[in-house]
Backbone bond lengths (Angstrom), bond angles and torsions (degrees), N, CA, C in turn:
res aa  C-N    CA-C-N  psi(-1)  N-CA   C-N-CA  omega(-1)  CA-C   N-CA-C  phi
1 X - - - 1.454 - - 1.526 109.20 -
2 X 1.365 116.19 118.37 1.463 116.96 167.65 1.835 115.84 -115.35
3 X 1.428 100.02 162.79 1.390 103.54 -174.97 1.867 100.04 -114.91
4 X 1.560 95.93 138.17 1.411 89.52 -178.39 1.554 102.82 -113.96
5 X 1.594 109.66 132.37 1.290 109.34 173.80 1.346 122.02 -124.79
6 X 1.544 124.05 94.92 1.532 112.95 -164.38 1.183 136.26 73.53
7 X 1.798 99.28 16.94 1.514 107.53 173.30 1.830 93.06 111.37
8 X 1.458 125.96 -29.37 1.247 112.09 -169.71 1.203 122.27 -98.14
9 X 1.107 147.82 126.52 1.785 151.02 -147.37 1.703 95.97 -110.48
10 X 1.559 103.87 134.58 1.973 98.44 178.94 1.917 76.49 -163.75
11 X 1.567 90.86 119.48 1.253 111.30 -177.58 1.307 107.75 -64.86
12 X 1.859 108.74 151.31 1.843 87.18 172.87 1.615 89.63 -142.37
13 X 1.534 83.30 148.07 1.488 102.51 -154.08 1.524 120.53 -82.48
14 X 1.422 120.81 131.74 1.372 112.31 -176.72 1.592 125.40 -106.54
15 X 1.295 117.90 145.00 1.643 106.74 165.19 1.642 101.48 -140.21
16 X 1.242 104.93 -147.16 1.412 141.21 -159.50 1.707 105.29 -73.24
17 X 1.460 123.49 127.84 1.478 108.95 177.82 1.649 88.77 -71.46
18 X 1.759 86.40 170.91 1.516 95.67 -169.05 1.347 128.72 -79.21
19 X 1.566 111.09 -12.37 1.068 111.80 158.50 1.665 97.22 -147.03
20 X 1.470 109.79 -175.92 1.245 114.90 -168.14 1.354 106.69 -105.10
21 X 1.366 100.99 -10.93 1.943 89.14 162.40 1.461 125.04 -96.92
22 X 1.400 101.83 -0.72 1.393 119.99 -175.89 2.170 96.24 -80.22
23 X 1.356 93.55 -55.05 1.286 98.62 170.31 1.868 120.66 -37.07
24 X 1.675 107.92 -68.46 1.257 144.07 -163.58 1.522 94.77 -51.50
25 X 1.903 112.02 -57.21 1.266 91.52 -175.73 1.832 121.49 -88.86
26 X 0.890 109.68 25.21 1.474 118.43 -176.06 1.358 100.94 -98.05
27 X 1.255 117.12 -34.95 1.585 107.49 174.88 1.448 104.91 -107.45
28 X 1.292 158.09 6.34 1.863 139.78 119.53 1.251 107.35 -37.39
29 X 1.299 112.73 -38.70 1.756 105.85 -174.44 1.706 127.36 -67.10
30 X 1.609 83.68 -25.88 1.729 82.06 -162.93 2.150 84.72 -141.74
31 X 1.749 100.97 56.00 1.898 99.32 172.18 1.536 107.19 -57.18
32 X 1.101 120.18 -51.71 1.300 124.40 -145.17 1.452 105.31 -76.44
33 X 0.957 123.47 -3.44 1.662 129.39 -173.04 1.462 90.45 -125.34
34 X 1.263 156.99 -28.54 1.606 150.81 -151.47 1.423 82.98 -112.61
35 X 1.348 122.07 -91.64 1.405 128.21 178.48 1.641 148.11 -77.45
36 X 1.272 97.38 -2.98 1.742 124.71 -155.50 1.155 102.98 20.93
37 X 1.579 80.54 74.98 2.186 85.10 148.07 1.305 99.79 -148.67
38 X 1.115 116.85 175.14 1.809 133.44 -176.22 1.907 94.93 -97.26
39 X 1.237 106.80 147.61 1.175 136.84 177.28 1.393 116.33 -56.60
40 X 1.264 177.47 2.60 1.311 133.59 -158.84 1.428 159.26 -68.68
41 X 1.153 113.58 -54.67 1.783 118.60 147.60 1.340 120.93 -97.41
42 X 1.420 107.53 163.17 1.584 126.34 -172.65 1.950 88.14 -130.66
43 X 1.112 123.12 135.94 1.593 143.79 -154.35 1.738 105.65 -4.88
44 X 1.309 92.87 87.44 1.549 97.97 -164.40 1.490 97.96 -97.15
45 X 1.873 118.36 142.69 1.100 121.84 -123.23 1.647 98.80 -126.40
46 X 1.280 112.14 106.85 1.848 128.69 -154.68 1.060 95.28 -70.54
47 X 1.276 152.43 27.97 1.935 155.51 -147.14 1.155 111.82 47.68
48 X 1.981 101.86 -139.07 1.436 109.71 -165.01 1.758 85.27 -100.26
49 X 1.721 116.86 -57.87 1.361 125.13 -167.08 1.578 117.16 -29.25
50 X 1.537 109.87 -38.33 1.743 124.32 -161.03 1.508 96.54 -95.90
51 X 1.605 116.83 -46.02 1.422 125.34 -165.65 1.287 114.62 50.65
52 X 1.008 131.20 58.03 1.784 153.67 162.40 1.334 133.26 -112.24
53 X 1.222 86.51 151.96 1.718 85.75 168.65 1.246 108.72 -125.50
54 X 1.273 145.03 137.89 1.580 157.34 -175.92 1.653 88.55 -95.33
55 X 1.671 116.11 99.67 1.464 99.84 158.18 1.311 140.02 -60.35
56 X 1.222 126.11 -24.06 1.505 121.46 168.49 1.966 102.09 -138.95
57 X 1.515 117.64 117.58 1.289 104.98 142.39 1.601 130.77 -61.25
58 X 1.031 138.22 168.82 1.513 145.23 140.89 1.519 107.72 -157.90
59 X 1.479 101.92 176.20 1.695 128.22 166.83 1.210 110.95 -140.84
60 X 1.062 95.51 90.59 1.813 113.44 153.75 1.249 125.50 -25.98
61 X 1.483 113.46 157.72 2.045 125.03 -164.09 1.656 101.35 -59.27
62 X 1.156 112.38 -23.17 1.527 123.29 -166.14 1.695 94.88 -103.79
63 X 1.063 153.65 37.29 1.566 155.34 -171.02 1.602 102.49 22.67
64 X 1.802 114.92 29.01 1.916 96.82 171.79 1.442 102.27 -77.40
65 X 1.415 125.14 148.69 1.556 123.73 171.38 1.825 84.95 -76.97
66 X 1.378 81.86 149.94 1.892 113.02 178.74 1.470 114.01 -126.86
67 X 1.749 106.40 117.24 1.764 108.98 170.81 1.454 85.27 -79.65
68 X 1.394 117.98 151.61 1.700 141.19 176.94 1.991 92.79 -119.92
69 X 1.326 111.05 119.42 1.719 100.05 -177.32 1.659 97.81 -134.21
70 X 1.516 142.93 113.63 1.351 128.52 -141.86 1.847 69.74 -137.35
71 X 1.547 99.26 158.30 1.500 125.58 -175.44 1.432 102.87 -167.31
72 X 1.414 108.72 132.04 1.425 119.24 159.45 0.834 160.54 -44.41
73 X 1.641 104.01 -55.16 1.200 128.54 -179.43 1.912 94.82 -129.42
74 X 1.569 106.25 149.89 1.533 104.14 -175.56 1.936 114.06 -59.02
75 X 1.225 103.72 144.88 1.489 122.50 -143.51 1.436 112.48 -122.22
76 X 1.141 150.59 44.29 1.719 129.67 -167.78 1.569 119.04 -29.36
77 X 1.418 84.39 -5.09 2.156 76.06 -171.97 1.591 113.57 -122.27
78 X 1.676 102.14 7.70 1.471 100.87 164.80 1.133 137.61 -58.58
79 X 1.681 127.63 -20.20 1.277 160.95 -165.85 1.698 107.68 -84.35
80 X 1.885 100.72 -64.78 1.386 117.39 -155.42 1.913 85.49 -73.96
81 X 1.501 108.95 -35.54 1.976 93.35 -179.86 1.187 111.53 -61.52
82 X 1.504 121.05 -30.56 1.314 123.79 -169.01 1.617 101.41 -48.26
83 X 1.498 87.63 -62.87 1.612 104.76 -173.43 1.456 109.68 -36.72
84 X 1.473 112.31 -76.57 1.456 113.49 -169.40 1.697 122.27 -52.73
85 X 1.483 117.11 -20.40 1.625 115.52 -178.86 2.053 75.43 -92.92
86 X 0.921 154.61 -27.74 1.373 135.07 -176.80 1.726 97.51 -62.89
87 X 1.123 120.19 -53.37 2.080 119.09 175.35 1.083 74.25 -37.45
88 X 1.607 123.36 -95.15 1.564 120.23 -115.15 1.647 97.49 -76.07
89 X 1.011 136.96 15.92 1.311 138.22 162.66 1.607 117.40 -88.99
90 X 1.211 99.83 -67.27 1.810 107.19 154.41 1.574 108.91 -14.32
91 X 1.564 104.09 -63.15 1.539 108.07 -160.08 1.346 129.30 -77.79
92 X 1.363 91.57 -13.04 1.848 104.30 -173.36 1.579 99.37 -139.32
93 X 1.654 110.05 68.39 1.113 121.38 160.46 1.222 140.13 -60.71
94 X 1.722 98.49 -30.98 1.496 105.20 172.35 1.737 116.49 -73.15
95 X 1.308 109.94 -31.28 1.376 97.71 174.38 1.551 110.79 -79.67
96 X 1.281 140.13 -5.71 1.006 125.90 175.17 1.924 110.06 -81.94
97 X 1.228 100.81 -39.44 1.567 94.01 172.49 1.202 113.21 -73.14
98 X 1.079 123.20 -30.30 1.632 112.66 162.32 1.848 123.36 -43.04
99 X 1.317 93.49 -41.44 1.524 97.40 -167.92 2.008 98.25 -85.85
100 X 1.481 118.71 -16.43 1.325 111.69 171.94 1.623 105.52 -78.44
101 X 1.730 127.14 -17.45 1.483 117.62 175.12 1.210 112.77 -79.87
102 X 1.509 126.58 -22.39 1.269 138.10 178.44 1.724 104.52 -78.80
103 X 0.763 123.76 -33.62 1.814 111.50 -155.91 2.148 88.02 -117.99
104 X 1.437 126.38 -18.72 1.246 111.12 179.43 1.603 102.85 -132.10
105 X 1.225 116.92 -15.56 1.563 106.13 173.11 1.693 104.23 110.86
106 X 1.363 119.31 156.82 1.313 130.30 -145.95 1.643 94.24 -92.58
107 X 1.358 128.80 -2.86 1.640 125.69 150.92 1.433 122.04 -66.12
108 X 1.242 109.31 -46.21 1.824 114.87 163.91 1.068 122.45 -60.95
109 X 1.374 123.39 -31.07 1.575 146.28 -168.43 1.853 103.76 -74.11
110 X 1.275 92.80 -44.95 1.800 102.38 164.18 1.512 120.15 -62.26
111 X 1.223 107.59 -50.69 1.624 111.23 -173.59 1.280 116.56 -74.96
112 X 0.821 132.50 -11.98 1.729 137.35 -171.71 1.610 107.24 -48.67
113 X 1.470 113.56 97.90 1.178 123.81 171.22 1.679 126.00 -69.61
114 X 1.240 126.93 99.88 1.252 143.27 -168.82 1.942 106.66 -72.95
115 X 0.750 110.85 -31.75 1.827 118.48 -174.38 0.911 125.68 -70.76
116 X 1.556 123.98 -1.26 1.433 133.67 175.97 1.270 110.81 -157.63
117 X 1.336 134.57 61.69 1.352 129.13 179.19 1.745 118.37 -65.67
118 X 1.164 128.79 176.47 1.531 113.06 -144.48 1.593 83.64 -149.43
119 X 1.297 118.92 136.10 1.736 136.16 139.11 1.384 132.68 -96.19
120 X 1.118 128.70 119.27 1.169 132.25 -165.37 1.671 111.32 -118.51
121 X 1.664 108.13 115.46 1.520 100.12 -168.19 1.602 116.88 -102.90
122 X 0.939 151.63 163.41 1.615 128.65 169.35 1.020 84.74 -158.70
123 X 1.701 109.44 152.53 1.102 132.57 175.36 1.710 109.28 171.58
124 X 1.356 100.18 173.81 1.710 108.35 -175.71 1.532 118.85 -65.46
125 X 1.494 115.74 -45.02 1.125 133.43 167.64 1.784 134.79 -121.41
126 X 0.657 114.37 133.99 1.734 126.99 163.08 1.398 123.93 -100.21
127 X 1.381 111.61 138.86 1.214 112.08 178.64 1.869 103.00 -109.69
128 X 1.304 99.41 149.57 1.930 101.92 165.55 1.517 108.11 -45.59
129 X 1.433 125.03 -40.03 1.268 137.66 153.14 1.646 113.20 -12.06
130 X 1.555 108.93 -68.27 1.154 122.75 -171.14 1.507 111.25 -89.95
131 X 1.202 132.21 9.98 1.308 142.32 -164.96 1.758 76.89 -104.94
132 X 1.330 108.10 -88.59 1.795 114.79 -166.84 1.453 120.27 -47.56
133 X 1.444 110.22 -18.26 1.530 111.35 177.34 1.596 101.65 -84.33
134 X 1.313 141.25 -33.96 1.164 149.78 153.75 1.297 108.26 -28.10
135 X 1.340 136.62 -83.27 1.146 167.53 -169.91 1.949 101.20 -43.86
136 X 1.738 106.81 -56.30 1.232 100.21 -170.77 1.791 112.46 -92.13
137 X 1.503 101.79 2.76 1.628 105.67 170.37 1.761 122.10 -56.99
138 X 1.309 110.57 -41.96 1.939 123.23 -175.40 1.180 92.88 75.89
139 X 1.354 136.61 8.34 1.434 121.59 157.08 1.663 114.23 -90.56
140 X 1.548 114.32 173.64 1.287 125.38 -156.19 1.551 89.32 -104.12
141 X 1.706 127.81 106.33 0.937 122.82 -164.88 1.772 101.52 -137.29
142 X 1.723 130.42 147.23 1.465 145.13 162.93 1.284 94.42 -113.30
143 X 1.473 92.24 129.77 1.717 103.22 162.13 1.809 91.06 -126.64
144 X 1.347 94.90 108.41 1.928 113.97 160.33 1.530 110.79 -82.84
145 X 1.249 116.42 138.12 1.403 129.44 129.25 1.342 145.65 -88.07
146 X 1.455 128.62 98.16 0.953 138.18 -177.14 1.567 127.64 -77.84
147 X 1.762 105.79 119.59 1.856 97.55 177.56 1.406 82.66 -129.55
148 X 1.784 95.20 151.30 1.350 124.36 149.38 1.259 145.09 -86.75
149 X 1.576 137.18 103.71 1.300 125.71 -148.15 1.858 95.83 -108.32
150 X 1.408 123.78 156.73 1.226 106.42 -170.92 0.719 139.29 35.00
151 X 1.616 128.38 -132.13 1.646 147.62 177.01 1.765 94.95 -102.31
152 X 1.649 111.14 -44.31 1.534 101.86 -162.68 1.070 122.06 -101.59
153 X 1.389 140.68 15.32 1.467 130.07 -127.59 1.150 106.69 -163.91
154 X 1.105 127.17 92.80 1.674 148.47 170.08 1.689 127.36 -107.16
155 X 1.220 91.69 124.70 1.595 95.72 -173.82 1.621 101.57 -114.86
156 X 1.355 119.01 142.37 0.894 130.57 131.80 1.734 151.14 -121.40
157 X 1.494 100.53 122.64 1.579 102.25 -164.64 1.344 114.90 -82.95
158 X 1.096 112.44 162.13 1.810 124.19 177.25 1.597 89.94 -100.51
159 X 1.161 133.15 119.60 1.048 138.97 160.05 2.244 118.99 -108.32
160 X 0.987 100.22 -13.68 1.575 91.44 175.11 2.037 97.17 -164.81
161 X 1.001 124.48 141.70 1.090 107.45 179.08 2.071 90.49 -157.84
162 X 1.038 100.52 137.56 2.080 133.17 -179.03 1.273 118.63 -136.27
163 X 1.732 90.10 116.50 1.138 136.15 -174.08 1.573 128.79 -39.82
164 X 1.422 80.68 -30.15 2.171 113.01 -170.34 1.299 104.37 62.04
165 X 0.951 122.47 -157.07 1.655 136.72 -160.86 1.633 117.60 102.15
166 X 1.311 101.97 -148.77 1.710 114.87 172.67 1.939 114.10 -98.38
167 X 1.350 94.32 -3.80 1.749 99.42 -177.22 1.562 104.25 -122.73
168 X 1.363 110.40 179.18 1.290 109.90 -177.10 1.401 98.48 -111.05
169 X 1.315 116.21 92.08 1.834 124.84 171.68 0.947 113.49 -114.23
170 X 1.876 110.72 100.06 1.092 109.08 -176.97 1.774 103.01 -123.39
171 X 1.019 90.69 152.17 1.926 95.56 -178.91 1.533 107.91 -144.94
172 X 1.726 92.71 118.55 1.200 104.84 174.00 1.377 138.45 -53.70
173 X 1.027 153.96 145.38 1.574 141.16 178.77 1.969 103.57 -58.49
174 X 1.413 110.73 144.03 1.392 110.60 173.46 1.499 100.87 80.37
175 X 1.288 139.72 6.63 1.371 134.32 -165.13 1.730 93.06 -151.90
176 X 1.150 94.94 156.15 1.816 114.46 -174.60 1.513 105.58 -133.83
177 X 1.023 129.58 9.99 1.674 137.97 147.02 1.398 112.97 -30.84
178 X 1.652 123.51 118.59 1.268 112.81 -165.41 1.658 98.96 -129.18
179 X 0.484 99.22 177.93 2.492 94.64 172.80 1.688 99.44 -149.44
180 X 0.973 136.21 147.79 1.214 157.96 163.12 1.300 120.40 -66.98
181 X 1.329 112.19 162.40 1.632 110.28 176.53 1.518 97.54 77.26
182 X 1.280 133.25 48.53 1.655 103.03 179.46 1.617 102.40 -121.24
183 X 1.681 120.58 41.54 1.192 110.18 173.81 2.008 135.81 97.72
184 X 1.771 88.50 -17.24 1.613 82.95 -171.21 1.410 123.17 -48.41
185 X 1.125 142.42 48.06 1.524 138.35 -158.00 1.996 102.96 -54.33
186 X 1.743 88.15 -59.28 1.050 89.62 -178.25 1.993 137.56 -3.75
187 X 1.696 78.48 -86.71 1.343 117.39 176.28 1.503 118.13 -72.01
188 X 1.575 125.42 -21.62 1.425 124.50 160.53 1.177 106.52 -74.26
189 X 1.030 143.66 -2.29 1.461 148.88 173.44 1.780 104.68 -63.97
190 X 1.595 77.08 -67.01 1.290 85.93 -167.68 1.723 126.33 -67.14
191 X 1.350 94.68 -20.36 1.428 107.57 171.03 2.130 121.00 -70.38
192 X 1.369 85.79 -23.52 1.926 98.91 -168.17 1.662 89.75 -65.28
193 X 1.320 129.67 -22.56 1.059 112.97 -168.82 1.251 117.27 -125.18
194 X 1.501 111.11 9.86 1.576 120.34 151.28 1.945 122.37 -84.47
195 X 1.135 92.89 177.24 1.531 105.94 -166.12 1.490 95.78 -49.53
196 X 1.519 101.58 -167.93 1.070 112.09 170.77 1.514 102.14 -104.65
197 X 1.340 122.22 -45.39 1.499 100.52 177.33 1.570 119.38 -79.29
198 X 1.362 117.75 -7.83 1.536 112.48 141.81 1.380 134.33 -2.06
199 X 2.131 75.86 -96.89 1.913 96.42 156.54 1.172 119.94 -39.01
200 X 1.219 132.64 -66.46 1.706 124.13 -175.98 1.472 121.98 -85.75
201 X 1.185 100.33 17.38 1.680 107.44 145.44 1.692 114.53 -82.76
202 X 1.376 95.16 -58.42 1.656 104.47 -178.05 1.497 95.18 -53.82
203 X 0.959 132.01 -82.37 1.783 127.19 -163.78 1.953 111.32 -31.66
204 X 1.421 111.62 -47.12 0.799 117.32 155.28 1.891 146.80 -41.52
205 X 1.792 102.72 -34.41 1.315 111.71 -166.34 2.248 73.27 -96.56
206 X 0.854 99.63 -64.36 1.970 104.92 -176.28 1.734 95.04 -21.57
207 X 1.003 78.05 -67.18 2.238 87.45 -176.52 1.697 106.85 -36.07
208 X 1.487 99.71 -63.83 1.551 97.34 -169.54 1.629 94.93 -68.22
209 X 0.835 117.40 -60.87 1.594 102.88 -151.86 2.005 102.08 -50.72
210 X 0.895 117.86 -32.02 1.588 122.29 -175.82 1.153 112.93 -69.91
211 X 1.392 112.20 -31.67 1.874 126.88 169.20 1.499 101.40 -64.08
212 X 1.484 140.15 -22.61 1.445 135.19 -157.48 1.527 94.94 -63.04
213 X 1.518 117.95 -13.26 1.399 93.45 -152.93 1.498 121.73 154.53
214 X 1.242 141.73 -145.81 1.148 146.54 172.57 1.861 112.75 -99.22
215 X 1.343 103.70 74.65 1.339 100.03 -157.84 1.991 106.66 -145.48
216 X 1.295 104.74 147.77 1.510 110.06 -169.70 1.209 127.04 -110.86
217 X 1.369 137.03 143.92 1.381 139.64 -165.07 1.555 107.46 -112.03
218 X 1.854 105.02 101.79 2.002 93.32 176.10 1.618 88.53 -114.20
219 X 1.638 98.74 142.50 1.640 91.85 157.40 1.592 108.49 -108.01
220 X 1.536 99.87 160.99 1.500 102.71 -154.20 1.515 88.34 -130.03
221 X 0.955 125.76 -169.69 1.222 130.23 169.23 1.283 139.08 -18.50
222 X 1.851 101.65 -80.85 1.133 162.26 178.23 1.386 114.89 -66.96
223 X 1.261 121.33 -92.71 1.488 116.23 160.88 1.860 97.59 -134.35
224 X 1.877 103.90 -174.14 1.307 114.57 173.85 1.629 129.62 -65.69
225 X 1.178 123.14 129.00 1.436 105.35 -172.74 1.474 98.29 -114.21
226 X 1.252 108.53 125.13 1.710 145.58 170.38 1.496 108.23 -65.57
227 X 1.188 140.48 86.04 1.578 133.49 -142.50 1.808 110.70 -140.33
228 X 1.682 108.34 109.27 1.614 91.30 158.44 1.436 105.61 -83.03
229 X 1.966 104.62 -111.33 1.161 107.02 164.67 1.900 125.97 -71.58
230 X 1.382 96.87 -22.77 1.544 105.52 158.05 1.921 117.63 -113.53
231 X 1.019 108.73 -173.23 1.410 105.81 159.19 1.219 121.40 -93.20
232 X 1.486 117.30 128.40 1.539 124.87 162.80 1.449 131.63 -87.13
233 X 1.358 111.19 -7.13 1.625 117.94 178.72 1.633 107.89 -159.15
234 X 1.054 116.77 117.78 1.554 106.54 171.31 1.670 110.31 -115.58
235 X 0.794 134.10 96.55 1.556 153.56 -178.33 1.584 109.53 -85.51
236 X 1.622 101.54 137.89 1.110 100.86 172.64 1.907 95.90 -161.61
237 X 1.494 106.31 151.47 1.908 114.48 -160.94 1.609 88.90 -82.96
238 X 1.557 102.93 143.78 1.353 118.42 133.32 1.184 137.47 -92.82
239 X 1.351 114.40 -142.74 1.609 92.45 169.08 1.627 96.16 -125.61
240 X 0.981 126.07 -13.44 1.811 105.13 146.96 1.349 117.92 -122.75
241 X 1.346 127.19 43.94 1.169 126.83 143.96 1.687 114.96 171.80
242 X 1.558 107.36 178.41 1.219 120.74 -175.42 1.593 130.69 -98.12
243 X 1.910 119.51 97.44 0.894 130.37 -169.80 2.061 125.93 -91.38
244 X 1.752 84.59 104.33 1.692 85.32 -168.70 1.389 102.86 -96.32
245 X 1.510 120.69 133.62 1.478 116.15 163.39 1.466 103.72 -110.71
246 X 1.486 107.15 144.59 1.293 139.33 -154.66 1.787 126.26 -102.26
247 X 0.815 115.89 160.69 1.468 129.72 171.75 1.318 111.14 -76.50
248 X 1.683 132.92 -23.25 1.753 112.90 -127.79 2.048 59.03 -111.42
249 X 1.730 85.49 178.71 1.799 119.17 162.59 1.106 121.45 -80.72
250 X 1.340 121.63 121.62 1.674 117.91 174.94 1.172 127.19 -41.15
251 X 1.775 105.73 -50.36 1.530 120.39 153.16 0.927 128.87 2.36
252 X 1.478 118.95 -74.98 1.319 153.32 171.91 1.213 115.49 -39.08
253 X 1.206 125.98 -55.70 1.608 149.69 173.06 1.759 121.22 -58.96
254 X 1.023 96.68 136.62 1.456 112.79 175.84 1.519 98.73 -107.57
255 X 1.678 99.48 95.37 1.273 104.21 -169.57 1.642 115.16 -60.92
256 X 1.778 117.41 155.37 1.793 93.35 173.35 1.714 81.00 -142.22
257 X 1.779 112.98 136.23 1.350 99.55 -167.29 1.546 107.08 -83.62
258 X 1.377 107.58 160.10 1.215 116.93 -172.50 1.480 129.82 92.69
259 X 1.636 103.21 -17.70 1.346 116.69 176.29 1.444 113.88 -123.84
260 X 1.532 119.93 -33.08 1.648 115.43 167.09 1.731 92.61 -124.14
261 X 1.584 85.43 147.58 1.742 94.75 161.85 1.503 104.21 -144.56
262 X 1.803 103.21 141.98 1.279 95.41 172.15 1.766 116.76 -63.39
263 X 0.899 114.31 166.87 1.571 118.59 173.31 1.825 97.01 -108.78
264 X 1.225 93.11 -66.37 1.624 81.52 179.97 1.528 141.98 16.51
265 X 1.133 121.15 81.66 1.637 126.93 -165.98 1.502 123.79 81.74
266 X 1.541 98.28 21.20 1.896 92.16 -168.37 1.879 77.95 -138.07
267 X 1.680 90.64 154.23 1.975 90.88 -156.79 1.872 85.21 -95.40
268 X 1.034 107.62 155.50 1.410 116.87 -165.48 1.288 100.00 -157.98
269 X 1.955 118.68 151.89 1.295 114.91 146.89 1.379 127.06 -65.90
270 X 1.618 105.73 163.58 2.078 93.31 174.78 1.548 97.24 103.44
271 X 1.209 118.65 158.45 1.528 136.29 152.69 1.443 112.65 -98.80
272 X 1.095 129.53 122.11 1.682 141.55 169.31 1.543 118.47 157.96
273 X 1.197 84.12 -167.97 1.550 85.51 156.66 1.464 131.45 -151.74
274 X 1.642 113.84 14.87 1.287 134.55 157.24 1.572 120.47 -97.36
275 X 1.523 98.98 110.43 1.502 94.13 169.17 1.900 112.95 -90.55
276 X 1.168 102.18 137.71 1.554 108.62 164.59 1.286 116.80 -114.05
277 X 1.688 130.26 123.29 1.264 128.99 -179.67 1.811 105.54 -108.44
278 X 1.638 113.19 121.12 1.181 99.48 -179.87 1.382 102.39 -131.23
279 X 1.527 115.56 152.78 1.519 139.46 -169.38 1.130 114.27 -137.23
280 X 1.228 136.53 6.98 1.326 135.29 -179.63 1.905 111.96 -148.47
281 X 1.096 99.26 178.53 1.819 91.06 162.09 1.490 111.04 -100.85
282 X 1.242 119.75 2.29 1.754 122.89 173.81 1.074 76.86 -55.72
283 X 1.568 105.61 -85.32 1.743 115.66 -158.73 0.915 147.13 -24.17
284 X 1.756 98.19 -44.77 1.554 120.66 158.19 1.505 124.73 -64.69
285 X 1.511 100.70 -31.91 1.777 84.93 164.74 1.081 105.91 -94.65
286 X 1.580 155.80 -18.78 1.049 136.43 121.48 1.801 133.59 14.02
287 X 1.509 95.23 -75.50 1.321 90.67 163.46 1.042 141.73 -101.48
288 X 1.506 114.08 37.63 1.447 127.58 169.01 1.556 128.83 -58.66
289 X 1.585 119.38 -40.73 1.248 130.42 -177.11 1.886 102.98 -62.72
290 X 1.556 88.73 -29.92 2.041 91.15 -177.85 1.267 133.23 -98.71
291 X 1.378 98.20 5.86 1.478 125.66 158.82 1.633 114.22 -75.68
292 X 1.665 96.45 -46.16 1.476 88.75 -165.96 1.627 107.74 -87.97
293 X 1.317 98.89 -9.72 1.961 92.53 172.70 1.285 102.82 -75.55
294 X 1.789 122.00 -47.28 1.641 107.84 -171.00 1.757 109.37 -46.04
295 X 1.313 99.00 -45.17 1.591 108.51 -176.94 1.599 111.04 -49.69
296 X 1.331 115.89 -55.91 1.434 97.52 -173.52 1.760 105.59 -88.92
297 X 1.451 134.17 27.30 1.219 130.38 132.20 1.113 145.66 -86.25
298 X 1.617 114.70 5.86 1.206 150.92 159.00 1.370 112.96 -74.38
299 X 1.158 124.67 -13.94 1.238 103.48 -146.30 1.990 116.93 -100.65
């Protein structure tokens, strides 16, 4: 990171917040803008049997419950805790939706998506170590790196991020490397009984949107979510065609019916508020320019 002043560039140097709770609570405070997710516990307490503490609950834009696990200094065991408060989360589901009706209300308490639960790692450093142990877990896992610049200035990077499923699909940030086998049941479902140029529409819109960039494929329930640090496309099949909801503003849009709809105030699957319905490959290149804005509002 450099600062330019008047033409002159003088790097400014980053490290480690100063402590890790200083870190921890800076991002509960402000999820929805750092990570987009909603808040719920701060070192929430696994009983006597587990003897843990879960440093940060949340629920993600998509209702997956999220372990939050933050470290200072690079860690071999930031990963494997993740893992183990991810079991005891699995297992005692009911108290976790309990604590999402208590802290967001008995509408969140409904949605809580069970099919892709999420680990979230942060810390100063990563090792390749922690990249491949990610990868061979089949859980849905972010490993961030966090630096501190000055007094104001915090970055956090996506450095490895997995998909989960039944395969190990993991895709690095900055890379579009994909592996097979990772589970879509869902959505092959829905495809076995669409057309054939259906199907090779969908393979097609999956392709581009994964080409945008440094970007990840979870399927969730509901439909696929298209995801940097937020989601940029959440897609899911009909049976004559392919419905993506979006990142961008309706505003923005020169609506055309049948192909964009605002979402705005009407309850829908997906996170956004642009729906795109496409049936053809016009359409799809059509909606290329609004792919790539959701994408870089994701980001």
């Amino acid at each position: 990171m450099f600062r330019v002043t008047d033409g002159a560039v003088r790097r400014i140097e980053g490290g480690a917040a100063e402590l890790e709770r200083h870190l921890q609570v800076l991002i509960e405070a402000n999820m929805p803008e750092m990570l987009g997710m909603r808040f719920l516990a701060h070192e929430y307490s696994t009983g006597p049997l587990h003897r843990g503490r879960i440093d940060t609950l949340a629920l993600d834009e998509d209702g997956s419950p999220v372990v939050v696990e933050y470290k200072r200094t690079g860690s071999a065991s930031v990963l494997s805790q993740g893992l183990f408060y991810l079991a005891w989360l699995v297992e005692h589901r009911d108290e976790f939706e309990a604590l999402v009706v208590q802290r967001l209300g008995e509408d969140a308490g409904r949605t809580v998506d069970w099919s892709n639960p999420r680990i979230v790692c942060v810390a100063t450093e990563l090792t390749r170590y922690d990249t491949v142990a990610a990868g061979m877990s089949h859980h849905r896992v972010d490993l961030l790196v966090y630096r501190q610049y000055a007094q104001d200035l915090v970055t956090l990077e996506l450095v490895a991020s997995v998909a989960g499923g039944c395969g190990p699909r993991a895709v690095r940030a900055g890379s579009s490397t994909r592996a097979e086998g990772t589970g879509r049941r869902g959505v092959r479902q829905s495809l076995d009984s669409a057309s054939p140029d259906l199907q090779g529409l969908f393979a097609e819109l999956e392709e581009r949107l994964l080409d945008l960039g440094d970007g990840t494929c979870v399927e969730l329930q509901h439909y696929l979510a298209f995801r940097r640090r937020r989601n940029f496309a959440c897609v899911r099949v009909t049976r004559d065609s392919l419905v993506a909801v979006l990142n961008v503003d309706p505003s923005t849009v020169s609506l055309a019916p049948g192909f964009t709809r605002d979402l705005r105030g009407v309850g829908h699957l997906g996170t956004g508020d642009l729906e795109v319905r496409i049936a053809s490959a016009a359409e799809l290149d059509r909606a290329e320019p609004l792919f790539a804005a959701s994408f870089a509002a994701a980001a």
